[in-house]
LOROFI-860162 format. One line per 8 residues: number of its first residue (from 0); their letters; for each residue x negated, z negated, y of N, C-alpha, C, O, CB. Coordinates in steps of 0.05 Angstrom, whole numbers, padded with zeros to 5 digits, m for minus. Glycine has a CB too. Example, Ala and Ser with C-alpha at 12.3 -4.5 7.8 and 13.67 -1.06 7.14 Angstrom:
! LOROFI-860162
0> as> m00264,m00156,m00114,m00246,m00156,m00090,m00264,m00156,m00066,m00285,m00169,m00066,m00226,m00181,m00089; m00257,m00142,m00045,m00273,m00143,m00021,m00258,m00157,00001,m00268,m00161,00023,m00282,m00114,m00012
! end
This chain:
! LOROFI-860162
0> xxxxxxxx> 00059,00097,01329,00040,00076,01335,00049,00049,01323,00031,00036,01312,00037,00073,01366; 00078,00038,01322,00081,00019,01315,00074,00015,01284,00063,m00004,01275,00103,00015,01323; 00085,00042,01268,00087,00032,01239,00044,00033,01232,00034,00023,01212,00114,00062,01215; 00031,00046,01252,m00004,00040,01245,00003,00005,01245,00005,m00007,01224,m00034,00053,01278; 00006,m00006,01268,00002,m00036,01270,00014,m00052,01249,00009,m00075,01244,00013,m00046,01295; 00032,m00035,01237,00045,m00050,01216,00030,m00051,01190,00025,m00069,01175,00070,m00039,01210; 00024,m00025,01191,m00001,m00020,01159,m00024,m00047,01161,m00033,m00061,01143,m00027,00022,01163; m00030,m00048,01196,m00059,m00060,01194,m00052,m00098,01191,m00066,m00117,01184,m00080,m00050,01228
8> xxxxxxxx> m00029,m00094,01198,m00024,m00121,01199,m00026,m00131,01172,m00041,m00149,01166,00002,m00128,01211; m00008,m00115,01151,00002,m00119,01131,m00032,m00114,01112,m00037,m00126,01091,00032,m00099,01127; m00045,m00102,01120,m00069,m00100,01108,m00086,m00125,01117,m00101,m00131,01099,m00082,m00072,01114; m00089,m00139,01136,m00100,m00165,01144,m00087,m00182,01125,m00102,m00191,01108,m00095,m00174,01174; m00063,m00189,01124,m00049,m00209,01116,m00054,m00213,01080,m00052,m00233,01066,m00018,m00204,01127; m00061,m00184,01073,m00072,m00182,01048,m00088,m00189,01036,m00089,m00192,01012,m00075,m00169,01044; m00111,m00194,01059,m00141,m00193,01051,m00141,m00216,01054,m00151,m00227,01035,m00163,m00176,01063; m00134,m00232,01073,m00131,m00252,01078,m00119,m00272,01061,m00131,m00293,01054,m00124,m00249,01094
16> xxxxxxxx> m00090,m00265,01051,m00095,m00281,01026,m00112,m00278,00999,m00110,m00291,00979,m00073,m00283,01018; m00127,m00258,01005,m00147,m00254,00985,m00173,m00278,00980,m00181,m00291,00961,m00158,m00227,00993; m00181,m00274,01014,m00201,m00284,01012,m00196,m00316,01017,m00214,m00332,01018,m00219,m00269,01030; m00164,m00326,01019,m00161,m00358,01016,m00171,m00368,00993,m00189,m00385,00989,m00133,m00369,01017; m00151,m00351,00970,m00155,m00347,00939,m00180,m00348,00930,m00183,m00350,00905,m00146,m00323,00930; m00201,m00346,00945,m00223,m00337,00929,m00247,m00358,00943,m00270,m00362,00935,m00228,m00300,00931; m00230,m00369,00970,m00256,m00394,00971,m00236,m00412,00970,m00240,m00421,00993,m00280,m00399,01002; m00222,m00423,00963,m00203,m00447,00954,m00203,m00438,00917,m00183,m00435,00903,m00163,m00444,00973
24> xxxxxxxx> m00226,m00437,00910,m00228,m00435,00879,m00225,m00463,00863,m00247,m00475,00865,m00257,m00423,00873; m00209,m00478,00848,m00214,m00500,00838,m00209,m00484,00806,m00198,m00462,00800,m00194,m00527,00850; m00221,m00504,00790,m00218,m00495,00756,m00205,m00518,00743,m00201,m00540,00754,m00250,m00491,00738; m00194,m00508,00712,m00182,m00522,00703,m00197,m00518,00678,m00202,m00496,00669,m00155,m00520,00706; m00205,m00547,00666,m00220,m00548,00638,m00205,m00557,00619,m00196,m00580,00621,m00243,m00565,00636; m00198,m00542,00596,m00185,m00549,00569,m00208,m00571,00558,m00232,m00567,00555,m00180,m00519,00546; m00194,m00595,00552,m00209,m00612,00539,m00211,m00609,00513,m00191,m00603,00500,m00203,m00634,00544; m00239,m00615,00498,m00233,m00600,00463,m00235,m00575,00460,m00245,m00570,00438,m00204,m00602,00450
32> xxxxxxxx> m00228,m00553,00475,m00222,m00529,00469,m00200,m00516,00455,m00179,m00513,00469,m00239,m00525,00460; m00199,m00504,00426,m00167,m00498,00419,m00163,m00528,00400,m00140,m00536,00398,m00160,m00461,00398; m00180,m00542,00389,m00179,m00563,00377,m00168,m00587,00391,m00166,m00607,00378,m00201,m00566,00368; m00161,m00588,00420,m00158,m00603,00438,m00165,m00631,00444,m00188,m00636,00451,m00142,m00599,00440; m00145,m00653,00441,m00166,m00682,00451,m00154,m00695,00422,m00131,m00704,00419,m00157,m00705,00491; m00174,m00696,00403,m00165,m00711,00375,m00181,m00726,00362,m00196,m00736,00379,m00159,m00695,00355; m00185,m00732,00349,m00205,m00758,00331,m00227,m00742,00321,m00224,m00729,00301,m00189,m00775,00301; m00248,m00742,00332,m00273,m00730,00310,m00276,m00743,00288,m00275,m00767,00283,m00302,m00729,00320
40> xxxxxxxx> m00281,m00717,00271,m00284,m00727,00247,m00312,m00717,00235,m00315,m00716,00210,m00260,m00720,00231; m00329,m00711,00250,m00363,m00708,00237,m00365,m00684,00236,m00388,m00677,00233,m00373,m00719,00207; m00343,m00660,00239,m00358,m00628,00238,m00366,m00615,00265,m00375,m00593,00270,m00337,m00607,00226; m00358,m00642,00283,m00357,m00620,00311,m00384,m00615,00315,m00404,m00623,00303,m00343,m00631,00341; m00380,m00596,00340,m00417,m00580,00339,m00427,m00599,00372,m00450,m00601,00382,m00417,m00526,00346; m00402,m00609,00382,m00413,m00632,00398,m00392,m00651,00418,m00373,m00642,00431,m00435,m00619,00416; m00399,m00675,00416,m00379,m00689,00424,m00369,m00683,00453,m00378,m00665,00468,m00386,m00715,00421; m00349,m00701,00459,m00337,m00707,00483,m00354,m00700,00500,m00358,m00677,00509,m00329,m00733,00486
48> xxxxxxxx> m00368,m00726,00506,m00394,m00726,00526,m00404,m00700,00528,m00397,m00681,00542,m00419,m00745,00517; m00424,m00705,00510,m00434,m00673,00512,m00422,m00642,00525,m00434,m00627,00540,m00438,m00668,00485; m00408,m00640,00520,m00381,m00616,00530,m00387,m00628,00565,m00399,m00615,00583,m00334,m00624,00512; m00374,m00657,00568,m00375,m00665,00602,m00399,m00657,00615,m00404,m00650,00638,m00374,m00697,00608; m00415,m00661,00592,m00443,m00651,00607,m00458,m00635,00619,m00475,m00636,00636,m00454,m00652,00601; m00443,m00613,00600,m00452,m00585,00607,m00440,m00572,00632,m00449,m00552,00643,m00445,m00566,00586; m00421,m00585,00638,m00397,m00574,00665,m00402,m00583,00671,m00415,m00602,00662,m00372,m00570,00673; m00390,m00576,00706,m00400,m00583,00734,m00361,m00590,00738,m00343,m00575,00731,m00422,m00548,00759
56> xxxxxxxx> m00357,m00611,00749,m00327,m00625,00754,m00335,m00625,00794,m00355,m00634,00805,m00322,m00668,00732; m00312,m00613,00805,m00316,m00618,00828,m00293,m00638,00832,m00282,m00648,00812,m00317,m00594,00844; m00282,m00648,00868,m00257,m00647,00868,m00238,m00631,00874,m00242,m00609,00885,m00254,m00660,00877; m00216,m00639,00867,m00199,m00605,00860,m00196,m00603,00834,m00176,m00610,00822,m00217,m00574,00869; m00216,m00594,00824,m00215,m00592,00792,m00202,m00602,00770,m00205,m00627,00769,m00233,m00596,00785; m00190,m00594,00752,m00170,m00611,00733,m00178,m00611,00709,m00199,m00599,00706,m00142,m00602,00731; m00170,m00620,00688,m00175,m00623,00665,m00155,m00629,00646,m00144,m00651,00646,m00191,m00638,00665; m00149,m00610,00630,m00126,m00611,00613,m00133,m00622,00581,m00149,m00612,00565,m00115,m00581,00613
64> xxxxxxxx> m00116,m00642,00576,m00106,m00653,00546,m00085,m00641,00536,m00063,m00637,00544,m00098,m00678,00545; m00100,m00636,00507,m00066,m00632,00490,m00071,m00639,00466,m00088,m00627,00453,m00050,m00600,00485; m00059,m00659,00457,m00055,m00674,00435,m00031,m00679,00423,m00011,m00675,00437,m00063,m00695,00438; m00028,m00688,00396,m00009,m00705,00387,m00003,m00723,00378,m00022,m00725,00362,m00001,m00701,00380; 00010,m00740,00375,00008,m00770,00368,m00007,m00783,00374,m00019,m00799,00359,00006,m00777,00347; m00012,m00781,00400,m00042,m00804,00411,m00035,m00801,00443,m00013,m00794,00450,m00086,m00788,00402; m00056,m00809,00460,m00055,m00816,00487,m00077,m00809,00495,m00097,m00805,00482,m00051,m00841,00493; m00074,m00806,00522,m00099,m00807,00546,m00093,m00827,00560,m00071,m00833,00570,m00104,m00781,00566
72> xxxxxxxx> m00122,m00844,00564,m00117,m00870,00580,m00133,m00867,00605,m00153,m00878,00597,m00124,m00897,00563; m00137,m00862,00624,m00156,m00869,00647,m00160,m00898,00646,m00141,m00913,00648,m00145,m00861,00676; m00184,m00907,00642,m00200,m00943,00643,m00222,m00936,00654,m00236,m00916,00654,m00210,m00963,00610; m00224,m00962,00668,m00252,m00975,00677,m00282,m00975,00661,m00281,m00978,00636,m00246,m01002,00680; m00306,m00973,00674,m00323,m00971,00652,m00324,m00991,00626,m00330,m00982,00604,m00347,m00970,00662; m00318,m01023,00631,m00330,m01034,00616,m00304,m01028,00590,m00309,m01023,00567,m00339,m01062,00627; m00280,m01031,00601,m00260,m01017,00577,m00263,m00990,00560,m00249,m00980,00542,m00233,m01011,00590; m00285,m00982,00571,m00293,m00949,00562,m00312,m00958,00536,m00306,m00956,00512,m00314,m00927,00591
80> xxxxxxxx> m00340,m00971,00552,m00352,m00988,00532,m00336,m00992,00504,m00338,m00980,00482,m00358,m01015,00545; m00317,m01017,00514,m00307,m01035,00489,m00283,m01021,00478,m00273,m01032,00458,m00298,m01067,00498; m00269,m00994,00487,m00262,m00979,00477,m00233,m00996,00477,m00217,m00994,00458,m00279,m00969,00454; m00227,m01014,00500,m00199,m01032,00503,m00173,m01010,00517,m00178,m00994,00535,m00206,m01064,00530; m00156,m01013,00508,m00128,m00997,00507,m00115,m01010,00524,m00099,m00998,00538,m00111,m00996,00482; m00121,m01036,00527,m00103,m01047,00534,m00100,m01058,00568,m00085,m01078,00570,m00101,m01064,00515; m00111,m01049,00591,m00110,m01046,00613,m00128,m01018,00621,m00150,m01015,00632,m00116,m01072,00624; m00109,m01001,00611,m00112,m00968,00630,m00105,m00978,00668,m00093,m00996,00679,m00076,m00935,00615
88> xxxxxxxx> m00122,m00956,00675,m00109,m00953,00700,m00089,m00939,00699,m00070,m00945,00714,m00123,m00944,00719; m00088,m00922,00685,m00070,m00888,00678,m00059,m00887,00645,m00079,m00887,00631,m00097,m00855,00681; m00034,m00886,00629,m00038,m00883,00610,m00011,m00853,00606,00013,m00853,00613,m00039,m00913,00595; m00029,m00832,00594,m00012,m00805,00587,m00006,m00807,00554,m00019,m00815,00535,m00031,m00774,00594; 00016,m00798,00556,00026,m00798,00522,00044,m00770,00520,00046,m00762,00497,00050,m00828,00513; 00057,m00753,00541,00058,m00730,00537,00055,m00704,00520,00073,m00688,00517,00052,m00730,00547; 00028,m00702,00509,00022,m00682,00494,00003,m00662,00510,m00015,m00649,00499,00046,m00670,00484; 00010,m00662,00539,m00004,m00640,00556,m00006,m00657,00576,00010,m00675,00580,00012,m00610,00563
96> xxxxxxxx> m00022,m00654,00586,m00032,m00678,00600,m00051,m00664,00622,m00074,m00662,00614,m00049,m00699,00579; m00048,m00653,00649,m00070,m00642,00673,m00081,m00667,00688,m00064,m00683,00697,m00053,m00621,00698; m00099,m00670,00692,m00111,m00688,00704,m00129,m00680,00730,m00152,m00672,00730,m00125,m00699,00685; m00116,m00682,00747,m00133,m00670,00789,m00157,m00702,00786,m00154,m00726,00779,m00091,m00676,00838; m00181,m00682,00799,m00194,m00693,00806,m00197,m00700,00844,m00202,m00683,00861,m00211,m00680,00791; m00192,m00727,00849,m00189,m00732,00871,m00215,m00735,00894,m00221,m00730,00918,m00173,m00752,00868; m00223,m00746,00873,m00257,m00768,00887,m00277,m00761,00869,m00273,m00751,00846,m00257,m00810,00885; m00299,m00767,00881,m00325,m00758,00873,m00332,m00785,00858,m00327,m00806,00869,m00346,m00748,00900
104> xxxxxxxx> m00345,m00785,00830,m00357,m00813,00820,m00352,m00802,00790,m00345,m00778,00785,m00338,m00847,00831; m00358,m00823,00766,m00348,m00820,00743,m00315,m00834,00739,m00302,m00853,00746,m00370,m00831,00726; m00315,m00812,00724,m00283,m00818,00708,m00292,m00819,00679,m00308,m00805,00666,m00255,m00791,00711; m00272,m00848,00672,m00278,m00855,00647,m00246,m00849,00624,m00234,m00871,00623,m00291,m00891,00651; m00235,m00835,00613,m00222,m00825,00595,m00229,m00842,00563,m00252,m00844,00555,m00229,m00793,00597; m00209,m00851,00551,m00204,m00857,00519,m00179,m00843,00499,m00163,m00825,00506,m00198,m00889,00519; m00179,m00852,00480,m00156,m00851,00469,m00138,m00869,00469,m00152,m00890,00473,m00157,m00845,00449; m00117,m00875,00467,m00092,m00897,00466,m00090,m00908,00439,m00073,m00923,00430,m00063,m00885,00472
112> xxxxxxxx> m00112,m00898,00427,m00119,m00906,00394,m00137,m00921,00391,m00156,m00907,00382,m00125,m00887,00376; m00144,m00949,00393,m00177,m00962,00387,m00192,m00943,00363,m00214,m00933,00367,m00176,m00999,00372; m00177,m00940,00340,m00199,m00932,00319,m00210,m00898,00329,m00230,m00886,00323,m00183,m00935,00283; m00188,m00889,00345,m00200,m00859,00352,m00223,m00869,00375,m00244,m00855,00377,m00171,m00833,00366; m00220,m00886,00388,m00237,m00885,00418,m00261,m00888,00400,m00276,m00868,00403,m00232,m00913,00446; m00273,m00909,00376,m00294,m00920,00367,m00297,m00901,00351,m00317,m00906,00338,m00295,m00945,00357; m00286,m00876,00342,m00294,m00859,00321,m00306,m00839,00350,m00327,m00830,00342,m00265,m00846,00293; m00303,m00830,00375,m00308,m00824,00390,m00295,m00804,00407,m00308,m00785,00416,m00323,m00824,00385
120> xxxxxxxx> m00272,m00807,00410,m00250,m00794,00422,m00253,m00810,00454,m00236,m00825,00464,m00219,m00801,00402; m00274,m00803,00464,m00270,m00821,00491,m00291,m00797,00507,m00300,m00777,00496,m00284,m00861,00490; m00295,m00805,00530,m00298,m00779,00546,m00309,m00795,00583,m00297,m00806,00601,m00259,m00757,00545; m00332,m00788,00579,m00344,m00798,00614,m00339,m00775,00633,m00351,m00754,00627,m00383,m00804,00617; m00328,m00773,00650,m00337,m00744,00674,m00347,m00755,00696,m00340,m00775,00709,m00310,m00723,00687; m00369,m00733,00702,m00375,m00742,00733,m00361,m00717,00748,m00357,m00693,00745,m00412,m00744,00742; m00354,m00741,00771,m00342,m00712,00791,m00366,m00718,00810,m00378,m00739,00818,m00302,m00714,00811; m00370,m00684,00814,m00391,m00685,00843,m00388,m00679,00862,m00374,m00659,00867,m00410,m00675,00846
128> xxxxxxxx> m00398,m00692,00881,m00395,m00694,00910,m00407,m00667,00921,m00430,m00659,00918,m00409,m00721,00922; m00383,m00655,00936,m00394,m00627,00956,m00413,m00630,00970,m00405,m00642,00991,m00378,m00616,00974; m00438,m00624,00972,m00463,m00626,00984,m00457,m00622,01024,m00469,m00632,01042,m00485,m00598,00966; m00438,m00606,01023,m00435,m00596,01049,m00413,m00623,01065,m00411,m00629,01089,m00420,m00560,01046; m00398,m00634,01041,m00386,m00664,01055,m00403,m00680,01049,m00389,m00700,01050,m00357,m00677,01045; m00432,m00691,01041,m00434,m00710,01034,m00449,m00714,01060,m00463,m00694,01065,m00443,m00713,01009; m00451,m00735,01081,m00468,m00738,01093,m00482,m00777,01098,m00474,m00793,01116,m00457,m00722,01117; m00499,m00782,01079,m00510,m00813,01077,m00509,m00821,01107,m00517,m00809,01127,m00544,m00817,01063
136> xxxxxxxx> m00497,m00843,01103,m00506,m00857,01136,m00530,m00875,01135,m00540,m00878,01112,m00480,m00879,01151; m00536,m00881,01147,m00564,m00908,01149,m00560,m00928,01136,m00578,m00936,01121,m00570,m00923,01177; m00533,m00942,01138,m00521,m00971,01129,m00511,m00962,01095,m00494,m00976,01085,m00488,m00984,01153; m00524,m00936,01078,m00518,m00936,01060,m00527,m00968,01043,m00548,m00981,01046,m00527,m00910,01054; m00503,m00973,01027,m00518,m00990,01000,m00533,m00987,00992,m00538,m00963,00987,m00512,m00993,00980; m00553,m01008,00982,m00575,m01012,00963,m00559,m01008,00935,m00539,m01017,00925,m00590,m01043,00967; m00578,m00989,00928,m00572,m00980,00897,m00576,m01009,00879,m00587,m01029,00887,m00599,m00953,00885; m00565,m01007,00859,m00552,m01033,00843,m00576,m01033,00824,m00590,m01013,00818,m00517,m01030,00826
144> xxxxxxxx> m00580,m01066,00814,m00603,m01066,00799,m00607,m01056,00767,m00625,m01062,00752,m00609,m01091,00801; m00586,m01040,00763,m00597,m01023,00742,m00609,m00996,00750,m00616,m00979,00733,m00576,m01017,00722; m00611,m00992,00773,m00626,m00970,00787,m00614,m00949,00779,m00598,m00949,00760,m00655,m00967,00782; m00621,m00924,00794,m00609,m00903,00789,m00592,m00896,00767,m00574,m00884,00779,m00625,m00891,00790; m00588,m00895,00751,m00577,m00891,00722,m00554,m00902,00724,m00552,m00920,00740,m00591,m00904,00698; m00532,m00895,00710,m00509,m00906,00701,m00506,m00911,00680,m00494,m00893,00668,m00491,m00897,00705; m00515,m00937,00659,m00512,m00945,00633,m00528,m00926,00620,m00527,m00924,00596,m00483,m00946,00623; m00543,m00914,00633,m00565,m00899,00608,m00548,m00867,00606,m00559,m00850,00593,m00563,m00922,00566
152> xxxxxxxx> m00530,m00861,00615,m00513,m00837,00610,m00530,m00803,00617,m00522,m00780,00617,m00486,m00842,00632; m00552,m00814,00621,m00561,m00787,00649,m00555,m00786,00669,m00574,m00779,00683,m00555,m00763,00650; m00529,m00791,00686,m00523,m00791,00715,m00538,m00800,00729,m00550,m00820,00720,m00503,m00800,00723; m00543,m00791,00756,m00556,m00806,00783,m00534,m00816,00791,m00513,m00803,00795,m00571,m00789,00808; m00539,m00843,00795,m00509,m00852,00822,m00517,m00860,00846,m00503,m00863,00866,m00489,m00880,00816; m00547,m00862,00843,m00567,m00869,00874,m00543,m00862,00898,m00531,m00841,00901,m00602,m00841,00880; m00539,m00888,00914,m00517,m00875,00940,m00522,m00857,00964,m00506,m00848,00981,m00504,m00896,00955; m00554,m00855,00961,m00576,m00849,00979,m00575,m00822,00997,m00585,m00815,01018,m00600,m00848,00962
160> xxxxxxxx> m00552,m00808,00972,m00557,m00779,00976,m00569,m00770,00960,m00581,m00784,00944,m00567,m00771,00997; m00571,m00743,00959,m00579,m00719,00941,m00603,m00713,00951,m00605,m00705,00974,m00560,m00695,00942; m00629,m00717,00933,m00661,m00712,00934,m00668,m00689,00938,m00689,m00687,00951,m00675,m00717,00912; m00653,m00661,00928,m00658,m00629,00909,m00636,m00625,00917,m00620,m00643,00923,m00664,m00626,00872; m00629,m00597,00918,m00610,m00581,00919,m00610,m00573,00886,m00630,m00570,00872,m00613,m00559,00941; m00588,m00570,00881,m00574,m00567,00851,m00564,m00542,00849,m00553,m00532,00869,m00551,m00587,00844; m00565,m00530,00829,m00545,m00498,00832,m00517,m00499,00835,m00507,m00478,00842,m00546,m00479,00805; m00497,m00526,00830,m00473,m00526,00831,m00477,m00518,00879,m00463,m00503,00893,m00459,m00563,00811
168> xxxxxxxx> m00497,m00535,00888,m00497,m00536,00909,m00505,m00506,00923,m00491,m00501,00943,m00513,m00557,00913; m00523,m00488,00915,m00532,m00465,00918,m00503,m00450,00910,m00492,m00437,00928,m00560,m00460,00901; m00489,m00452,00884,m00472,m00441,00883,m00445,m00446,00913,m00435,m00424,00915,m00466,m00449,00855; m00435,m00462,00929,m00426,m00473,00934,m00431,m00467,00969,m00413,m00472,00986,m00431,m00493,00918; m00462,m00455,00976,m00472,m00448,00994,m00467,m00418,01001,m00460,m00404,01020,m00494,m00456,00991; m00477,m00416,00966,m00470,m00378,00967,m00438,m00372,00969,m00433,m00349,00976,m00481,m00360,00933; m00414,m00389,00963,m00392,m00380,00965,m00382,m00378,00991,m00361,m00367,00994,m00378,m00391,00950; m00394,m00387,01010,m00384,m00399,01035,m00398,m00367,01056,m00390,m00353,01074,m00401,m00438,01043
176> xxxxxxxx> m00417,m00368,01042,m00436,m00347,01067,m00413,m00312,01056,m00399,m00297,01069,m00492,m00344,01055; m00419,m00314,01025,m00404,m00290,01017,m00375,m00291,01035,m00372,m00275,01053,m00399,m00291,00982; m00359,m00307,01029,m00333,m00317,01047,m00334,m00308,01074,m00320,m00291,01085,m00331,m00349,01049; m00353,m00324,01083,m00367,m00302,01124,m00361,m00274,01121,m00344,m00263,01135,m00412,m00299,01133; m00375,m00264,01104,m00392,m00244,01100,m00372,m00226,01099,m00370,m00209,01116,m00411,m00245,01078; m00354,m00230,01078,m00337,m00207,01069,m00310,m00205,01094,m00296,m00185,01101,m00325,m00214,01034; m00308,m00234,01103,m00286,m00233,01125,m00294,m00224,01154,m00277,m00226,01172,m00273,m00260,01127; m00319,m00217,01157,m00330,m00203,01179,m00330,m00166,01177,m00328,m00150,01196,m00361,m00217,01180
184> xxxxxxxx> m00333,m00160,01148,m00333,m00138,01140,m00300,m00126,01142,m00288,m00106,01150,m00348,m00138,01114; m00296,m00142,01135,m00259,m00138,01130,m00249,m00139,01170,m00233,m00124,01180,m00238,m00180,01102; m00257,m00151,01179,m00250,m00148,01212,m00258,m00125,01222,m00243,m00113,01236,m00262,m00169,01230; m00286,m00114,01217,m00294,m00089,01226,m00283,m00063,01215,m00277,m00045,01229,m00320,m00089,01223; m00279,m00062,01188,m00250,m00049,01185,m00235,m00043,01190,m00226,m00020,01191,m00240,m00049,01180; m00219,m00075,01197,m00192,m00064,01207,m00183,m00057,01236,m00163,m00045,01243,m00174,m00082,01200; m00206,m00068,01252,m00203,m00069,01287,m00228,m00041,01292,m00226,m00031,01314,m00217,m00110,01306; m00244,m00032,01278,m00263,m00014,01285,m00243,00021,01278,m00244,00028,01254,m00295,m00022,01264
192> x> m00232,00035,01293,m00225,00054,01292,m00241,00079,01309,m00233,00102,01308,m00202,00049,01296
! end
């Protein structure tokens, strides 16, 4: 009898770290790809931005640099704009460079190179806010008078809350119920003899 309780234990404790593993999912994005974070020079098939665009950045999520002879700077937007080096919040010179996403908002990324940032080695991310933490209060802020938009980028930054459910959000819904789902199945298993 004892060594059953042992199998089942040891079979809980399994699944269980299975299923931590599998809803504590965060990703890690190679920035650049195998070309990594370098000076465009007119062949790429699409910039910085563009790449940010297509991905969904949660928090959690990281983002990896690898370069050489250059930098990653974390700046403020208007230093992003003017493509200024010279008051980073953050400045990496490393070569490999992981970057955790903490907070929900845009992150603004350059190079430590003016002529690379203006040739376009610079990089906006939005991190998005988990639909299931976000909850607007009443005393939200009045959205700022460039209205919704951030500099023309595409982003919503409205503080209002979320209008639509988004597929990152559907995705995000469905991982949680699957998560129930499978750890209810996995209990009747192991306690149903």
């Amino acid at each position: 009898m004892a060594k059953f309780s042992t199998i089942k234990a040891c079979k809980f404790s399994l699944i269980f770290a299975i299923l931590f593993v599998f809803h504590v999912s965060c990703f890690q994005y190679e920035v650049g790809g195998e070309k990594g974070w370098i000076k465009p020079d007119g062949s790429e098939l699409e910039t910085y931005n563009e790449w940010a665009e297509q991905n969904r950045f949660h928090i959690g999520d990281s983002i990896n640099f690898k370069y050489t002879n250059d930098s990653v700077l974390l700046v403020e937007r208007s230093d992003y704009e003017d493509c200024n080096v010279k008051n980073p919040m953050l400045k990496f010179d490393d070569g490999n460079t992981v970057y955790e996403f903490d907070k929900s908002g845009f992150v603004y990324f350059i190079s430590g190179k003016p002529k690379h940032c203006q040739a376009g080695q610079k990089m906006i991310i939005r991190v998005m806010v988990q639909y299931a933490a976000h909850h607007p209060t009443a005393s939200s802020p009045a959205p700022s008078s460039q209205g919704p938009t951030d500099a023309g980028y595409g982003f919503i930054t409205d503080s209002s809350g979320p209008t639509s459910t988004n597929s990152s959000d559907m995705l995000s819904v469905t991982s949680y119920c699957l998560t129930l789902f499978m750890g209810v199945v996995i209990v009747l298993y192991l306690f149903m003899d």
